[in-house]
PLY file of the C-alpha trace (Angstrom):
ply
format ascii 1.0
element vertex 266
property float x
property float y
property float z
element edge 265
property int vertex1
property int vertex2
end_header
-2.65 3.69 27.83
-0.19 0.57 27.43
0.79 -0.05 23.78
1.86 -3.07 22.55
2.28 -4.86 19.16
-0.10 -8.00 18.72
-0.21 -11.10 16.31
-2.72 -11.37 13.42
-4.34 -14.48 13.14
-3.17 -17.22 10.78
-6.46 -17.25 8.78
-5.56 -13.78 7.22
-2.24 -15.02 5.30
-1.06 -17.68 3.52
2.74 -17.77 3.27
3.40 -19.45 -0.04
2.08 -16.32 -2.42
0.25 -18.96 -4.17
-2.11 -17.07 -5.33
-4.57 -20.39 -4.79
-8.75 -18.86 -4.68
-10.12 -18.14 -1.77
-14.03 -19.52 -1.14
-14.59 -17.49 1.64
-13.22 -13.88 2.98
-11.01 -14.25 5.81
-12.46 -12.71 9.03
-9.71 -10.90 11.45
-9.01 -13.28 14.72
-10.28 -11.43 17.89
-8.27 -10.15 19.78
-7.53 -11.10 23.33
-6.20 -7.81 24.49
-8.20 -6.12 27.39
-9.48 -3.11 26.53
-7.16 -0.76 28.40
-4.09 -2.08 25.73
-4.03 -1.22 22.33
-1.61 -1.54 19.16
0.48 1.19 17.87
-1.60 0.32 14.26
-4.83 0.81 16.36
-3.89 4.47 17.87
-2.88 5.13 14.82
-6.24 4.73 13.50
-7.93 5.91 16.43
-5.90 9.24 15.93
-8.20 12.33 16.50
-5.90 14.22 14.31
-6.55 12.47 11.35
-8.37 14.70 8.28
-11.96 13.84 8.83
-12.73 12.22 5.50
-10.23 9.41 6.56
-12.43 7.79 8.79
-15.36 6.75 6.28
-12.76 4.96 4.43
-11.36 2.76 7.41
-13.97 0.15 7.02
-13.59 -0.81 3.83
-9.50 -0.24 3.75
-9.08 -1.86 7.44
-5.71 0.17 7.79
-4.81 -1.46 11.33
-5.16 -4.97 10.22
-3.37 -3.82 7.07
-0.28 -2.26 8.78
-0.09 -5.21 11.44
0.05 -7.91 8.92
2.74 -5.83 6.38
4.92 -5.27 9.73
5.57 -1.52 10.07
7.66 -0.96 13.05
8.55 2.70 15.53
11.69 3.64 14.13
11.05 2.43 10.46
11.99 5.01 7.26
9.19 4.11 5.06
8.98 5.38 0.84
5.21 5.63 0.60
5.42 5.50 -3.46
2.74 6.64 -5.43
1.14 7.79 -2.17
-1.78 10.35 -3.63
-3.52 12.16 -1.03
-1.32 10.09 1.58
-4.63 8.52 3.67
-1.16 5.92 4.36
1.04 8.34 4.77
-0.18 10.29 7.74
-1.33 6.34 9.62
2.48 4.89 8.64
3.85 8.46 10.12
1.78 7.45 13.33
3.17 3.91 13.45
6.60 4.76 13.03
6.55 7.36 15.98
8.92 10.62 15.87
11.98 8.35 15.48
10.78 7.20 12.15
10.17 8.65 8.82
8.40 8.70 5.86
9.09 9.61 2.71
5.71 10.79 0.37
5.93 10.30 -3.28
4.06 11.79 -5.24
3.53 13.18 -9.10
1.59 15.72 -11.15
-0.78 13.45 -12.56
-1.60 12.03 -8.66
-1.70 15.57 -7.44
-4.53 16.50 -9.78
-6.04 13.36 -9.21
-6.91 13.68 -5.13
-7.38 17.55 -5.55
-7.07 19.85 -2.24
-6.65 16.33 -0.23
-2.68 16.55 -0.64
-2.30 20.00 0.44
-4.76 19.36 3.75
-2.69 16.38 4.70
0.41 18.61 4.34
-0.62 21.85 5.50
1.18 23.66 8.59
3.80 20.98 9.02
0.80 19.02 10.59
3.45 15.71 9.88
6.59 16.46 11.22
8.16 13.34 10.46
6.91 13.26 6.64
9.28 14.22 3.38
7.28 14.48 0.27
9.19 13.42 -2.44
8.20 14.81 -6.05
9.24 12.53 -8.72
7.33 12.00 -12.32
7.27 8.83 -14.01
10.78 7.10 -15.19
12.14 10.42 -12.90
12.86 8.51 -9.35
16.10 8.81 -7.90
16.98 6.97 -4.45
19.49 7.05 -2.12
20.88 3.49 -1.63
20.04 1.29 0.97
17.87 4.42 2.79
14.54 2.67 3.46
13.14 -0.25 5.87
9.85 -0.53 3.93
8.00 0.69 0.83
4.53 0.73 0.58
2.17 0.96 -2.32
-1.77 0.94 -1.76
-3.83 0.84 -5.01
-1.25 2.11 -7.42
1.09 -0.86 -8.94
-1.66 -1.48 -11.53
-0.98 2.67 -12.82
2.94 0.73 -13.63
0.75 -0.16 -16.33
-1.36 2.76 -17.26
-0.83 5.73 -19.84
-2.21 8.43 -20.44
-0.55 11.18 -21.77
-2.93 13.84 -21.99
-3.14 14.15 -17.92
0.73 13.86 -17.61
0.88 10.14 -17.10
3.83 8.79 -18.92
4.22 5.22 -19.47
6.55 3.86 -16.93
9.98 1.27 -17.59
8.65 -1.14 -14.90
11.99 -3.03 -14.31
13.36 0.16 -13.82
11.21 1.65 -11.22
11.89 -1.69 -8.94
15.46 -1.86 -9.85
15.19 1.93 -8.11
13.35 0.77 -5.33
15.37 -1.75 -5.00
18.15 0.01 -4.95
16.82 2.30 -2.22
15.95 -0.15 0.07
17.93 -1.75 2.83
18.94 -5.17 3.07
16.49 -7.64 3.85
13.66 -4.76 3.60
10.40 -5.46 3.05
7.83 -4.21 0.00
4.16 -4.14 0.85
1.78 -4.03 -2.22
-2.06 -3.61 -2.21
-4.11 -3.75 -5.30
-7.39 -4.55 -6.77
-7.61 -7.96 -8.42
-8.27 -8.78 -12.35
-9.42 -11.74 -13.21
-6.83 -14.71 -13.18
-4.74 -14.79 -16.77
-5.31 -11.29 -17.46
-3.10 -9.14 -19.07
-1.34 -5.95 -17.90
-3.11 -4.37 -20.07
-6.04 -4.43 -17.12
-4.07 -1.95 -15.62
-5.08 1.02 -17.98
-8.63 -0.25 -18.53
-10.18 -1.29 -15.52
-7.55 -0.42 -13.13
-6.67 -3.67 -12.00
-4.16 -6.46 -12.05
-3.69 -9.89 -11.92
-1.21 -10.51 -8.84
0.48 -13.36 -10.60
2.03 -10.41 -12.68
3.47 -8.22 -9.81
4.93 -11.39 -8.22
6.51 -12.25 -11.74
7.70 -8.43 -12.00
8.97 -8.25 -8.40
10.96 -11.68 -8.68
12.64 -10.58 -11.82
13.32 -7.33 -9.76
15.04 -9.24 -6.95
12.19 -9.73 -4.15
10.80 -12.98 -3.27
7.07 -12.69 -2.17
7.05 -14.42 1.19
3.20 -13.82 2.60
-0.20 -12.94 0.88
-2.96 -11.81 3.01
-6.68 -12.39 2.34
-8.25 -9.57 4.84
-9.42 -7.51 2.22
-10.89 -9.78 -0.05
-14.54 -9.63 -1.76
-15.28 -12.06 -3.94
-18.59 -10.53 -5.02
-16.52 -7.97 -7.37
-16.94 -7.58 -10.58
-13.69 -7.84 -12.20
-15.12 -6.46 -15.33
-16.02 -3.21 -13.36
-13.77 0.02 -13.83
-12.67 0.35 -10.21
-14.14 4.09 -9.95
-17.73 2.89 -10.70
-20.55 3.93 -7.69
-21.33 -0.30 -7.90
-17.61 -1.02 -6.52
-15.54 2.05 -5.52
-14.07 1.08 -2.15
-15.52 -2.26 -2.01
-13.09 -4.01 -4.86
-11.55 -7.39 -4.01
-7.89 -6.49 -3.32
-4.74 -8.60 -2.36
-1.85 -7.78 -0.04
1.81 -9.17 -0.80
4.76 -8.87 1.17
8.14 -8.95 -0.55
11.70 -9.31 0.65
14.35 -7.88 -0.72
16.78 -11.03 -1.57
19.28 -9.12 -3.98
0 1
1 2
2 3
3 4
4 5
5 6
6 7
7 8
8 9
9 10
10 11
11 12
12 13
13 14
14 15
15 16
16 17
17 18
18 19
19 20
20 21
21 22
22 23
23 24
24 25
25 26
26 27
27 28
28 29
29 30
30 31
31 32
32 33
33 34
34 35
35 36
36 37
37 38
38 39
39 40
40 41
41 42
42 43
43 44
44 45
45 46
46 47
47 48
48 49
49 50
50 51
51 52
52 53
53 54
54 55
55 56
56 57
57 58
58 59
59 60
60 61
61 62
62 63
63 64
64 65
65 66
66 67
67 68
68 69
69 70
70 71
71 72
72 73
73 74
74 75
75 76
76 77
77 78
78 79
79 80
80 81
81 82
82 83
83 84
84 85
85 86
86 87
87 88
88 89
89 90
90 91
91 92
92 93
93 94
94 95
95 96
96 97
97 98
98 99
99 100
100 101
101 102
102 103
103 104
104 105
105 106
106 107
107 108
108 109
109 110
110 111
111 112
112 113
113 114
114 115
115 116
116 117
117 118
118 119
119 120
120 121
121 122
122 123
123 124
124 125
125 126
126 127
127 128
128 129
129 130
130 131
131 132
132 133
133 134
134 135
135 136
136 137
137 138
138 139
139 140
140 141
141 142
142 143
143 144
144 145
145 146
146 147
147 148
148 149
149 150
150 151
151 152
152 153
153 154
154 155
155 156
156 157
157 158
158 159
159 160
160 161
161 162
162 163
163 164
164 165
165 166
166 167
167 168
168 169
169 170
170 171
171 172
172 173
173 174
174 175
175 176
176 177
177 178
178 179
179 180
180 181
181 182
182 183
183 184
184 185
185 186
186 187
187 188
188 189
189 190
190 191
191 192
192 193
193 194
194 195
195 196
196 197
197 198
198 199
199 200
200 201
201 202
202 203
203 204
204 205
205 206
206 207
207 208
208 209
209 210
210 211
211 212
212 213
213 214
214 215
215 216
216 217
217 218
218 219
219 220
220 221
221 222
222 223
223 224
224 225
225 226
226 227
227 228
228 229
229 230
230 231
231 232
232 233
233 234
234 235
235 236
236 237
237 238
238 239
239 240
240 241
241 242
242 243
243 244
244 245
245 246
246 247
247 248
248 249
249 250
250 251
251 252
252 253
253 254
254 255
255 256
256 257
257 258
258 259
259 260
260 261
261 262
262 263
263 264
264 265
């Protein structure tokens, strides 16, 4: 089997972060490669290996579009932050081959969220190249300059959430991405993921509903020293109900999301 990287269409991105409304979900381009080629994002997916409850959730996360479009590389040391039962972590560990790496953060709170998932994905050494990090909120300590990429999938909005009576401390935002940007390299990339609130809404969103308005994590991560330099709309749905807790049976796994890529710039 050949393997070789290939080019998402322009319809899924627009490169301003503009945030401007899409009308209509963005359909992935076909691809033109013949069926005996495939991308390293597509093996990845494709992976018999994977724990078998992954697969039911492709569809709606489209993981090989996902990866493509962020720009995940072989070789890469990726900080998977916030990474829960680490359905990313074990397809990023894939992408990045046995001479990358990726680092799996995780908490407490997240551990007792995703139940016996964590320990399956981790069990046996089953991901050779995969570190799991512990860290609790305000706790994070990187080395400098140590990663190519972070990645967080559905979790900036919890930089908003409290909730101390499961362990979930409210977190100094401009901290956490002064750490993380601190720990990664020069001219690294940050690839966020998150279901949308309604335009103007208030961080607060992230506690209630579990969403955020994307206008605020471009606002945080510019203070923090990133420029936003490509949105993606691939996973929109613009059926959601943004008033809808994003656990309810009428949305789970079918929210409208947004995907930003940031660059480190200081």
């Amino acid at each position: 089997m050949k393997t070789r990287f290939t080019l998402l269409g322009l319809a899924l991105m627009l490169s301003s972060c503009g945030q401007e409304p899409a009308t209509e979900a963005a359909p992935a381009t076909a691809s033109a490669t013949p069926e005996s080629e495939t991308s390293i994002y597509a093996d990845a997916v494709a992976n018999t290996s994977r724990l078998e409850g992954d697969y039911a959730r492709d569809a709606g996360r489209k993981p090989e579009q996902v990866m493509e479009f962020l720009g995940f590389r072989r070789g890469m040391t990726v900080l998977d932050m916030f990474a829960g039962g680490g359905y990313y972590t074990e397809l990023v560990s894939d992408v990045v081959g046995d001479e990358g790496r990726v680092v799996s953060h995780s908490n407490k709170a997240y551990l007792n969220f995703v139940g016996e998932e964590f320990e399956q994905r981790h069990a046996g050494g089953r991901l050779p190249n995969v570190d799991v990090l512990m860290a609790e909120n305000n706790e994070l300590s990187l080395n400098e300059a140590e990663f190519d990429a972070i990645l967080l999938v559905l979790a900036y909005h919890d930089t908003y959430y409290s909730d101390a009576e499961n362990g979930w401390a409210p977190i100094d935002v401009p901290k956490l991405l002064a750490e993380l940007n601190k720990g990664l390299k020069p001219d690294g990339f940050i690839g966020i993921v998150d279901h949308y609130a309604a335009a103007g809404t208030a961080h607060e969103s992230g506690g209630t509903v579990h969403r955020i308005d994307p206008a605020i994590v471009i606002a945080d991560m510019e203070a923090a020293g990133f420029t936003c330099e490509t949105e993606s709309d691939l996973l929109r749905n613009l059926n959601d109900n943004y008033s809808k807790i994003v656990f309810e049976p009428e949305v789970r796994g079918k929210t409208d999301r947004f995907i930003l890529r940031f660059r480190k710039t200081d």
